[in-house]
C-alpha positions as CSV (number, residue, x, y, z in Angstrom):
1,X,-39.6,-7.3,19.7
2,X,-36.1,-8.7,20.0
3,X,-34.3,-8.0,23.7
4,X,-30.2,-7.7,23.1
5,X,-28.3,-9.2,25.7
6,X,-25.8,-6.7,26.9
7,X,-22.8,-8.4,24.8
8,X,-25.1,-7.9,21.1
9,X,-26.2,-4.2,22.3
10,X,-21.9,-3.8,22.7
11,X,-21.4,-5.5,19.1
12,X,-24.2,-3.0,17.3
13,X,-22.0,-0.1,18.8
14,X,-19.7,1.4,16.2
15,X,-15.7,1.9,17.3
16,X,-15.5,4.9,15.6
17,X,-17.2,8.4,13.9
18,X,-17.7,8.4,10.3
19,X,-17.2,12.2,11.2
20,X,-13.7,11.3,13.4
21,X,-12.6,9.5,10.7
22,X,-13.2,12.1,8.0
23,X,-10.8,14.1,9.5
24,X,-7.9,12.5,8.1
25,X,-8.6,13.3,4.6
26,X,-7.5,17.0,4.8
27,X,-5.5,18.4,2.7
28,X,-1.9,19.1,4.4
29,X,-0.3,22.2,2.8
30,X,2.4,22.5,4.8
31,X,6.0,21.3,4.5
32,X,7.8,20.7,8.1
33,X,11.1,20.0,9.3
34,X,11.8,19.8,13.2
35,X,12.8,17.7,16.4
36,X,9.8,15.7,17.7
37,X,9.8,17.4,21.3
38,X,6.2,15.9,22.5
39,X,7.0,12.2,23.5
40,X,5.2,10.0,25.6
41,X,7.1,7.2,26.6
42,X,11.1,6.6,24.9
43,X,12.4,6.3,22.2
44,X,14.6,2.8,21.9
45,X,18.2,3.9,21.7
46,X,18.6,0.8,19.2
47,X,16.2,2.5,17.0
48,X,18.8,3.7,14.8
49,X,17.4,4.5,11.0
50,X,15.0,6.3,9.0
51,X,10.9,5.7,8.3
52,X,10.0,7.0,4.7
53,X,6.5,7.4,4.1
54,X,4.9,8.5,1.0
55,X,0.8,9.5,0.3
56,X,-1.7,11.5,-1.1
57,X,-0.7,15.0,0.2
58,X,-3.6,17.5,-1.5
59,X,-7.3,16.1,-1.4
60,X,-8.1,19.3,-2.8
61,X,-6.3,21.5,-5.7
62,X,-7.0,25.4,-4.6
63,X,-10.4,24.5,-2.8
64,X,-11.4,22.2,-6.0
65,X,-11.5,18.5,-4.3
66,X,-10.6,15.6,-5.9
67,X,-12.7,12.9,-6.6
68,X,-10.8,10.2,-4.9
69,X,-8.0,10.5,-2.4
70,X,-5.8,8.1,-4.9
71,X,-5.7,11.2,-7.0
72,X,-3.8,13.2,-5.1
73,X,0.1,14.5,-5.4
74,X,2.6,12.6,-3.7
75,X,4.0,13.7,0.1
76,X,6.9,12.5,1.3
77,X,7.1,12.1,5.3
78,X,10.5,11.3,6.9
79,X,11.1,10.2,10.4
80,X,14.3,9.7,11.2
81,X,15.3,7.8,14.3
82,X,19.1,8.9,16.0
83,X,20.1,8.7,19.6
84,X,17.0,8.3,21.0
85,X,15.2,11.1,19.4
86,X,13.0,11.5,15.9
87,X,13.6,14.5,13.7
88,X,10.4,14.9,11.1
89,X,10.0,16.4,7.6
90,X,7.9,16.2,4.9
91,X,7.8,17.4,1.2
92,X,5.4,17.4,-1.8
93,X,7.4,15.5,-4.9
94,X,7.5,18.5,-7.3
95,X,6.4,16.5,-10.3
96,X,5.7,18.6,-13.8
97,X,1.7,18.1,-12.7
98,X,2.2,19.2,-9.2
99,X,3.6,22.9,-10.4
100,X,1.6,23.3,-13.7
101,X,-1.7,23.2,-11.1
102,X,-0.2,24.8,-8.4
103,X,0.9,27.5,-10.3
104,X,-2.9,27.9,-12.3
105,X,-4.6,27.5,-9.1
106,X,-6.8,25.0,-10.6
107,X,-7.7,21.3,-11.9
108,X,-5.6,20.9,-14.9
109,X,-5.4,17.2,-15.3
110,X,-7.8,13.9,-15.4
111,X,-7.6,11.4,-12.5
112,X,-7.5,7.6,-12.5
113,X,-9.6,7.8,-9.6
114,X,-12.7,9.7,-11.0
115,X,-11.2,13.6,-10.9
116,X,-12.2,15.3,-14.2
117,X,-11.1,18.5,-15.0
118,X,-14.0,21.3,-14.9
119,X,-16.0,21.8,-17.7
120,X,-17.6,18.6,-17.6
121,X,-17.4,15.4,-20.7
122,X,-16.6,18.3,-23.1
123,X,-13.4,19.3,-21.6
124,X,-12.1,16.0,-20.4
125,X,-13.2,13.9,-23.9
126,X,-10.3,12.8,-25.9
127,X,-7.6,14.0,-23.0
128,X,-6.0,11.0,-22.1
129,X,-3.0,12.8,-20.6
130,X,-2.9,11.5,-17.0
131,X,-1.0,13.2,-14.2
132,X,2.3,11.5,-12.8
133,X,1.5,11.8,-9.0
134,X,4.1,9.9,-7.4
135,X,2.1,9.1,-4.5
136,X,2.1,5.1,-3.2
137,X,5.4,4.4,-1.6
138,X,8.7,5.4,-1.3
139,X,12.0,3.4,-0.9
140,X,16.0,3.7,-0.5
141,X,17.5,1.6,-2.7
142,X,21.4,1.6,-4.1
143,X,21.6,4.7,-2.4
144,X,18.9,6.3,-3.9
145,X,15.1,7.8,-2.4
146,X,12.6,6.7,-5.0
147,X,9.0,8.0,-5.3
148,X,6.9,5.2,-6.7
149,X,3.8,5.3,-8.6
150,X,2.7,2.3,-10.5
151,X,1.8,3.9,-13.6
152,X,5.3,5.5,-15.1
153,X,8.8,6.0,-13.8
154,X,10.2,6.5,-10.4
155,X,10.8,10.0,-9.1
156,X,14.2,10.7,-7.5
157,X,14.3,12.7,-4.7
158,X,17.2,14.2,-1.8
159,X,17.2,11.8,0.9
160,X,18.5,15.0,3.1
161,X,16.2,17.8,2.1
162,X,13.4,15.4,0.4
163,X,14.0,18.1,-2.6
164,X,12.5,16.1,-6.4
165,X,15.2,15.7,-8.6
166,X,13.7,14.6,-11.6
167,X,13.0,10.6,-13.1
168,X,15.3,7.8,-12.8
169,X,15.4,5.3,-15.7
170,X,18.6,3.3,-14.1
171,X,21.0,4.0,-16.3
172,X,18.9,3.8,-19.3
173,X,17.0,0.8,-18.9
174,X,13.9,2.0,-18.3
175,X,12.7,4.0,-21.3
176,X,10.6,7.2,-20.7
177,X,7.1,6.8,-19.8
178,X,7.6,3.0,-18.9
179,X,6.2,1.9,-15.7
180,X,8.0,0.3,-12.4
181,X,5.4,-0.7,-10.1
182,X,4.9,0.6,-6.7
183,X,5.1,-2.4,-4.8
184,X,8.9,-4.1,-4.9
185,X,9.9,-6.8,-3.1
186,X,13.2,-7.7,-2.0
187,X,14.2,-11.4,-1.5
188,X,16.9,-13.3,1.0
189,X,19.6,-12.4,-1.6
190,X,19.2,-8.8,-0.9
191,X,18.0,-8.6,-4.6
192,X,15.1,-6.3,-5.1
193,X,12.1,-7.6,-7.6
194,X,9.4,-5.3,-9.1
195,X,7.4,-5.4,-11.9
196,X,5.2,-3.0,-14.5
197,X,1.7,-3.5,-16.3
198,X,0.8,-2.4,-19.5
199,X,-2.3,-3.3,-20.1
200,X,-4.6,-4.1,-23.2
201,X,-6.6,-6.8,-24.4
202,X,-3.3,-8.9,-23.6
203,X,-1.5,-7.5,-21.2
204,X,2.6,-7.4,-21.1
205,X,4.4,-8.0,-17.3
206,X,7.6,-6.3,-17.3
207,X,10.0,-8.2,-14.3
208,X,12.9,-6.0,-13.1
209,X,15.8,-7.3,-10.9
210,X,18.0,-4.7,-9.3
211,X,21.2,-5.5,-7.5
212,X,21.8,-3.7,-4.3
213,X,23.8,-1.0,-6.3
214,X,20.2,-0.3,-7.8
215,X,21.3,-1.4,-11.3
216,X,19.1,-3.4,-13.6
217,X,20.3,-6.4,-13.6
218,X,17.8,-8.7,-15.0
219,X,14.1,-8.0,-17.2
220,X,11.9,-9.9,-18.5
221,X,8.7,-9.2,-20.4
222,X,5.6,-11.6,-20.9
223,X,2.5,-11.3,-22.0
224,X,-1.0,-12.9,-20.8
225,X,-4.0,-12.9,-22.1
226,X,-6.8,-10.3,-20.9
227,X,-7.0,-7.1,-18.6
228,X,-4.7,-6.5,-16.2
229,X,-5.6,-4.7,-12.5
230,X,-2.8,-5.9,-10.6
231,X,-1.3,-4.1,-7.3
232,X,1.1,-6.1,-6.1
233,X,2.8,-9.3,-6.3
234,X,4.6,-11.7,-4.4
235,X,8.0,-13.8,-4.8
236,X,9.9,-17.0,-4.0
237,X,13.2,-18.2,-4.6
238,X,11.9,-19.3,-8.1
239,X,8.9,-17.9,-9.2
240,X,7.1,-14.5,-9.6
241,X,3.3,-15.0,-8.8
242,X,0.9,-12.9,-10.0
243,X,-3.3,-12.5,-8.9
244,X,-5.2,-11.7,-11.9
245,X,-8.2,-9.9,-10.7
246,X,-11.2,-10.8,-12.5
247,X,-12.4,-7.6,-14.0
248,X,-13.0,-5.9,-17.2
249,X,-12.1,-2.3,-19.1
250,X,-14.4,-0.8,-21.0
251,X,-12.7,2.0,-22.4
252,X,-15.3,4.2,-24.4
253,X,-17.0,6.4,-21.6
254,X,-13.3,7.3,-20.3
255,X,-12.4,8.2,-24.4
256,X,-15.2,10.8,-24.3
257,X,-14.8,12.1,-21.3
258,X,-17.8,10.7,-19.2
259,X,-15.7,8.7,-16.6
260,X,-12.4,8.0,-15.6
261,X,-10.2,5.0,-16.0
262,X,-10.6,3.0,-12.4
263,X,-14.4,3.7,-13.5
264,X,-14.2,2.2,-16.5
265,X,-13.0,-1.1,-14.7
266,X,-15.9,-3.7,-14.0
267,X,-15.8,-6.5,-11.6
268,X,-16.7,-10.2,-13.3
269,X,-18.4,-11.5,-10.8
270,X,-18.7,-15.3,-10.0
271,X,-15.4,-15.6,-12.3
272,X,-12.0,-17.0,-11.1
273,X,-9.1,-15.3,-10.3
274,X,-6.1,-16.3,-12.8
275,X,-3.0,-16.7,-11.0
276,X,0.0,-16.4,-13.2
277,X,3.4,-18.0,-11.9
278,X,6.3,-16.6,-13.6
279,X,9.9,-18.4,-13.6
280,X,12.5,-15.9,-11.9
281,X,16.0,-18.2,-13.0
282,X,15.0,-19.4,-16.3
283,X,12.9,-16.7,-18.5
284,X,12.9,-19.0,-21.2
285,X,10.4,-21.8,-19.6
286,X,6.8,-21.5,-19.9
287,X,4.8,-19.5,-17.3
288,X,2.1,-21.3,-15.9
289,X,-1.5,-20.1,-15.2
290,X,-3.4,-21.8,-12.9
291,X,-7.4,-20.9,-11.6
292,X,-9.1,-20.1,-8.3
293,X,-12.3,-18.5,-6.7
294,X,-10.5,-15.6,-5.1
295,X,-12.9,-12.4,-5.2
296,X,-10.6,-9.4,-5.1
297,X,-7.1,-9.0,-4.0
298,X,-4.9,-5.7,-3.4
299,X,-2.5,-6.8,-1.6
300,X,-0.6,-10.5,-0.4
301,X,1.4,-11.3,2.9
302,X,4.1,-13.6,1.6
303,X,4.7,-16.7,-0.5
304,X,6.9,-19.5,-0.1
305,X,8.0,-23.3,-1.5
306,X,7.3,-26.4,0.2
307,X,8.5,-29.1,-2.4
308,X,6.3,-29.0,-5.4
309,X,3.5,-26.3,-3.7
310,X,3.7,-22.7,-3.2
311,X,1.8,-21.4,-0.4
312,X,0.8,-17.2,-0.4
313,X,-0.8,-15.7,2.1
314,X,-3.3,-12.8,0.4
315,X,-5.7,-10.3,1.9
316,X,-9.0,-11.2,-0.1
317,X,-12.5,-8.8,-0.7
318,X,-15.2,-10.7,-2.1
319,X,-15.2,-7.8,-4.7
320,X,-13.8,-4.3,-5.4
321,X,-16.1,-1.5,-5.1
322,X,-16.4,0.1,-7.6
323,X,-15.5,4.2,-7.8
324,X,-19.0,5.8,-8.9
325,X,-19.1,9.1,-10.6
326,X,-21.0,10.7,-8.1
327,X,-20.0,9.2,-4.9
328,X,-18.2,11.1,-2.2
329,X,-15.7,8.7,-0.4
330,X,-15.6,10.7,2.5
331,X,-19.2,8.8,3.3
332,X,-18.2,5.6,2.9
333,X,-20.7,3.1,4.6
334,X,-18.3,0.5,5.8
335,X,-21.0,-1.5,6.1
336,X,-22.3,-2.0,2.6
337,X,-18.9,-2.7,1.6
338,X,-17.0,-6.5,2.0
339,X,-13.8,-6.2,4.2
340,X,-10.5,-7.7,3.5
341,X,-10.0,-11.1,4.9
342,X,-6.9,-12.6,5.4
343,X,-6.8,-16.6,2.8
344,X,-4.4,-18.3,2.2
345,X,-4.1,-20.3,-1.1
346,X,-2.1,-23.6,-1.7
347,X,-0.8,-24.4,-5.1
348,X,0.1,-27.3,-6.8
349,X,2.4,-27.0,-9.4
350,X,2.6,-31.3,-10.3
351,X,-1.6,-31.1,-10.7
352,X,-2.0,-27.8,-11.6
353,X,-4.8,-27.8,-8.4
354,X,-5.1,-24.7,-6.0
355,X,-6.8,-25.0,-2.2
356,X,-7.8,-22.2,-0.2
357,X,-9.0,-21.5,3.2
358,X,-9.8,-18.5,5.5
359,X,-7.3,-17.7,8.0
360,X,-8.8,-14.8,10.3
361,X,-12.2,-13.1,9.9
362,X,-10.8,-9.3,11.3
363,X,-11.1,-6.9,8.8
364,X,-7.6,-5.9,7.5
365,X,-5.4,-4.3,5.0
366,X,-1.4,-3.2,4.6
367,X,0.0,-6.4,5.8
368,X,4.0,-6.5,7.0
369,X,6.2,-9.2,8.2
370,X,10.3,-9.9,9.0
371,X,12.0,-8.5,5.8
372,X,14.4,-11.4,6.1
373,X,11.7,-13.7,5.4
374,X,10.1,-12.6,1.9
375,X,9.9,-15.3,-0.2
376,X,10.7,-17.5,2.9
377,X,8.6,-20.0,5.4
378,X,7.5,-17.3,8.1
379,X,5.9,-17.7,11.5
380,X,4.6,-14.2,12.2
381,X,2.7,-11.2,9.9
382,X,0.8,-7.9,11.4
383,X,-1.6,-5.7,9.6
384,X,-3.8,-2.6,9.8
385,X,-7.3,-3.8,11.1
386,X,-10.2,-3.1,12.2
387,X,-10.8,-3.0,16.0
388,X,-13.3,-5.8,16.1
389,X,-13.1,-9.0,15.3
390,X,-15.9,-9.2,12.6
391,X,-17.7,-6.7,10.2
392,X,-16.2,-3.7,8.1
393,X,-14.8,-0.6,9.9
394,X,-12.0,1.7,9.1
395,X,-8.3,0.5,10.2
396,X,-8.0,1.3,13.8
397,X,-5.4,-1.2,15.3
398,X,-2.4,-3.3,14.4
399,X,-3.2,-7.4,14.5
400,X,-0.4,-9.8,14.7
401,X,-0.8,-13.8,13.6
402,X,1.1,-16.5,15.1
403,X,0.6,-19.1,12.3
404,X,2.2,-21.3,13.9
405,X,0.3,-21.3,17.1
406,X,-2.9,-19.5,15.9
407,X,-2.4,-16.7,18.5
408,X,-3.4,-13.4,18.0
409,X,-2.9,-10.2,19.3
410,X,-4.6,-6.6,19.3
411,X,-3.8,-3.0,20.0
412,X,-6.1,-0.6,19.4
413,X,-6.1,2.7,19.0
414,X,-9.5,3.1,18.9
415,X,-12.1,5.2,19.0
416,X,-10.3,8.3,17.9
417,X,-7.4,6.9,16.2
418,X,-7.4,5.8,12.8
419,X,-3.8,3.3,11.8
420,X,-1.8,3.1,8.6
421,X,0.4,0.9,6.8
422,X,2.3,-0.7,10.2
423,X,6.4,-1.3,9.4
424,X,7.8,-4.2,11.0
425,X,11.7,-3.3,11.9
426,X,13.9,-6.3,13.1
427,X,15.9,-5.3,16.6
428,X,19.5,-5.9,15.7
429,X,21.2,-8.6,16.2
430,X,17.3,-10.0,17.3
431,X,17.1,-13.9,17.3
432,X,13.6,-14.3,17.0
433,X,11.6,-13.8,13.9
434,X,9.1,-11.2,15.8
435,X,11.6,-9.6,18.0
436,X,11.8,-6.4,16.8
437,X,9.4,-2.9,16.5
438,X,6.3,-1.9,14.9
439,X,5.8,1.7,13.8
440,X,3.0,3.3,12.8
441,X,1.7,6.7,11.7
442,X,-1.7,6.8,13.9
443,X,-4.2,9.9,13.0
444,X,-6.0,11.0,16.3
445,X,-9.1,13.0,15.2
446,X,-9.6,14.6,19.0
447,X,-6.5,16.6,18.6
448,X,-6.3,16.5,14.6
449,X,-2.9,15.4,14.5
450,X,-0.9,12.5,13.8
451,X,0.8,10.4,15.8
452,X,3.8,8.2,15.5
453,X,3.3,4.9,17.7
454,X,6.5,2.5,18.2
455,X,5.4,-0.6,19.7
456,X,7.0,-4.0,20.7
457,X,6.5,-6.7,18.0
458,X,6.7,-9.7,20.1
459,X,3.9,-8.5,22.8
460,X,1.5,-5.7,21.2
461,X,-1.3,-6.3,24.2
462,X,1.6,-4.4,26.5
463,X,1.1,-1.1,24.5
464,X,3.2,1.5,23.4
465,X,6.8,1.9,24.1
466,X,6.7,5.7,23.0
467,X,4.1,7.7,20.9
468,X,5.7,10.9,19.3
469,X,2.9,13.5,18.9
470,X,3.7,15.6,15.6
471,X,2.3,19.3,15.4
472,X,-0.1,18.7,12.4
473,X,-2.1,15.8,11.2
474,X,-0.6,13.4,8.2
475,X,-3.3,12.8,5.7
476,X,-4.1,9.2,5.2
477,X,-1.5,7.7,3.4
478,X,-0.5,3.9,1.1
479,X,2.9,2.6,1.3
480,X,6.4,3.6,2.9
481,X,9.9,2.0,3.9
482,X,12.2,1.4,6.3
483,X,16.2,1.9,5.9
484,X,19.1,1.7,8.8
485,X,21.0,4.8,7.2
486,X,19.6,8.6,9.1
487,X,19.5,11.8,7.3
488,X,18.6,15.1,8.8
C-alpha cells in the first residue's frame, strides 16, 4: 500500500462541494432594485460607472427544470457605482418566449441545450421553433443597453429601469431573425466588431462594424466550407480570426424530435482546428485558412500583429463534452471532464505555418484584459480559475499572468465561493496597463447569496478592497460589460 506524504494527502483534497457548488444554479425569481447597505471594506470613490451583467435567470419554468442552464431566459443585473456607493437591480428581458411560458405555466419551447418540451419525441418532432432567450451578455453601446444572444437579434432594453423594449435591427440593417453574435469586440479606434453564424454544410460569417453612434457602418459576409460552432472571435488592426472547432451536425434525431441541437453536434476527434483569418480593411482580398491541433476552444484572450505573424492567446479543452440526453449537469464530475488551458498560437501568414505552446496549466475560463489593448501587444490578462494549480474544478478564484515576466497571482475565494466572468476596469487617468480594478460577482454557498468583490488589478494576493454582500444569490451567469455612464 502507497503512504501519501502530507503535501499529496493535501492535493487529493477537493476545494470545494459538488453540493456547495449546486447552489448557484437556482432559479432567481425575483426582480430587485436597492442601495447595497452590507459592505465590507470601501468602495473606491474613483469607481465611477456602471457593471451590466446578463445570465441564465430561470433554471426551472414553473417547477419544470431545464435541461441545461444555457437554456434559460435572460436576467439582467446592474450595479451601478456613484459616490462611493453601489445601487443594484436586476430584470428578466421580457422576450415573446419569456411571457408565452410564464403566462402557461409550463415548457412551451425546445432548447438548444437539450430542454424538450413534455410529451416526449412526439411533441418536440418537426418543431424547430427555438426560443430567443437573450441570455449571454449585455452591452452599452451608442447609447443603447443591448441583450445579446448569438442566435438572432439583439434585445433593447432601458438602461434606467432595465424595462425590454423590443429588437434592434440598427436602423434597418439587420433583417429580422438575423443573428449578431454575443461576443463583440471593440478595437483601439473605439470601433466595435461582431459577427453572426449561419450555419450549414458551408457556413456564411456575417462581420459587422459599428461606429460609436452604434450605426452599422461596415458588413461583410463570407462563406467557408463546413459546420460552424463558433463562440467568439478575436481581432487585430487587420484581420478577423476565427477558430473553427472541429465538430460535426447531424441533424436528423433533432428533426424528429429525439435530441436537441447542441446534442446533435459531435466532436471530430484527432482532427485540426481550421482557423479562418478574415481581412477587416479590404473585403475584397481572399481570406485565408490556415490548420492546427487545437482541441476545443470557447473563448480567446487577445490577438495581435508582430510583422508578418499574428499571435492569439486562446483558452483551449482537449475536447467539448458533449450534452447527453440524460445527464443532469448539476452532477458534473469535474474530474472526468478536460479543463480549459490557457495556449497560445503563433501564425504565420508568409508560410502559411501555425506554432503553439501551453502557457499555464490552472484550470480557467472567461478571460479579461485592459480594453485599450484589444487587438493590441498586451502585458497582462486575468481569468476565472480554478483554485489549484492543476486538475479540473469549478471557477473559484481570479488568476492574473504577467506575460511578460511569467508572474502569476491568485485570490481565492474558495471553499464556499464559486467566481464568474471577472471585468477588468482601467483606474482613470491610470498609467500602467494593470493599474486599475477587478470586479466580480462571487456566489457564497454558506450564506446562499452573492457577492460583489472589487479587488486591485495590479496586486490580487493583497485581497479585497470592498466586497458588497447582496440580499439574494445571482444564478451563475456568462458574459457582462462595463460602461463609465451611472443610471439609477
Amino acid at each position: 500500500m502507497q503512504i501519501l506524504e502530507p503535501q499529496d494527502q493535501q492535493n487529493l483534497q477537493k476545494s470545494y462541494t459538488l453540493k456547495d457548488w449546486q447552489g448557484g444554479y437556482e432559479s432567481l425569481h425575483q426582480e430587485f432594485d436597492y442601495w447595497i447597505d452590507d459592505i465590507e471594506g470601501e468602495i473606491p470613490p474613483e469607481l465611477q460607472g456602471t457593471l451590466f451583467r446578463n445570465g441564465p435567470g430561470l433554471l426551472d419554468i414553473n417547477g419544470q427544470k431545464l435541461h441545461h442552464p444555457f437554456d434559460g431566459d435572460g436576467m439582467i443585473s446592474r450595479i451601478t457605482f456613484t459616490n462611493g456607493r453601489a445601487h443594484f437591480r436586476n430584470r428578466f428581458v421580457t422576450t415573446a418566449g419569456y411571457l408565452a411560458e410564464k403566462k402557461a405555466g409550463k415548457i412551451l419551447y425546445r432548447g438548444v441545450f437539450g430542454t424538450q418540451k413534455p410529451g416526449g419525441w412526439l411533441a418536440n418532432m418537426f418543431d424547430f421553433k427555438i426560443k430567443h432567450i437573450a441570455n449571454t451578455n449585455v452591452i452599452y453601446w451608442g447609447k443603447k443597453l443591448l441583450a445579446l444572444w448569438e442566435a438572432s437579434e439583439p434585445y433593447l432594453l432601458n438602461p434606467h429601469t432595465l424595462e425590454t423594449l423590443g429588437n434592434e435591427y440598427f436602423n434597418g440593417v439587420l433583417s429580422k431573425g438575423e443573428a449578431f453574435s454575443a461576443h463583440p469586440r471593440i478595437d483601439a479606434n473605439g470601433t466595435l466588431v461582431n459577427f453572426a453564424i449561419t450555419p450549414g454544410l458551408s457556413t456564411t460569417i456575417n462581420i459587422f462594424e459599428l461606429n460609436t453612434d452604434g450605426e452599422i457602418t461596415n458588413k461583410q459576409n463570407h462563406s467557408v466550407a463546413g459546420f460552424c460552432f463558433i463562440h467568439d472571435f478575436v481581432i487585430t488592426e487587420n484581420y478577423c480570426i476565427f477558430f473553427q472547432n472541429p465538430v460535426s451536425f447531424h441533424p436528423i434525431p433533432f428533426a424528429l424530435g429525439i435530441s436537441s441541437a447542441a446534442q446533435c453536434i459531435k466532436v471530430q476527434k484527432n482532427q485540426p482546428t481550421k482557423i479562418i483569418i478574415i481581412p477587416r480593411q479590404n473585403p475584397t482580398k481572399k481570406i485565408k485558412v490556415l490548420e492546427t491541433q487545437a482541441g476545443f476552444i470557447f473563448h480567446h484572450v487577445n490577438a495581435f500583429e508582430v510583422g508578418n505573424e499574428i499571435i492569439i492567446d486562446s483558452i483551449c479543452y482537449e475536447s467539448l463534452p458533449e450534452v447527453e440526453p440524460n445527464s443532469d449537469y448539476r452532477e458534473t464530475d469535474f474530474d472526468a471532464n478536460s479543463p480549459g488551458k490557457l495556449w497560445r498560437f503563433n501564425l504565420n501568414l508568409p508560410t502559411n505555418t501555425v506554432e503553439n505552446h501551453l502557457i499555464d496549466d490552472r484550470s480557467c475560463e472567461f478571460p479579461t484584459m485592459h480594453p485599450h489593448h484589444v487587438g493590441k501587444s498586451y502585458r497582462y490578462l486575468y481569468t476565472a480559475a480554478a483554485h489549484k494549480s492543476t486538475g479540473n474544478a469549478p471557477l473559484q478564484a481570479i488568476f492574473k499572468l504577467d506575460l511578460e515576466l511569467q508572474q502569476r497571482q491568485l485570490w481565492s475565494a474558495a471553499p464556499a465561493g464559486f467566481i464568474g466572468e471577472p471585468i477588468f476596469i482601467p483606474r482613470p487617468n491610470s498609467q500602467t496597463e494593470d493599474d486599475g480594478w477587478l470586479i466580480a460577482l462571487v456566489y457564497d454557498a454558506e450564506h446562499h447569496r452573492s457577492d460583489v468583490v472589487i479587488l486591485d488589478a495590479v496586486n490580487l494576493e493583497k485581497g479585497e478592497i470592498a466586497r458588497l454582500h447582496l440580499k439574494h444569490h445571482i444564478p451563475y451567469g456568462l458574459h457582462g460589460s462595463f460602461t463609465p455612464e451611472t443610471f439609477i
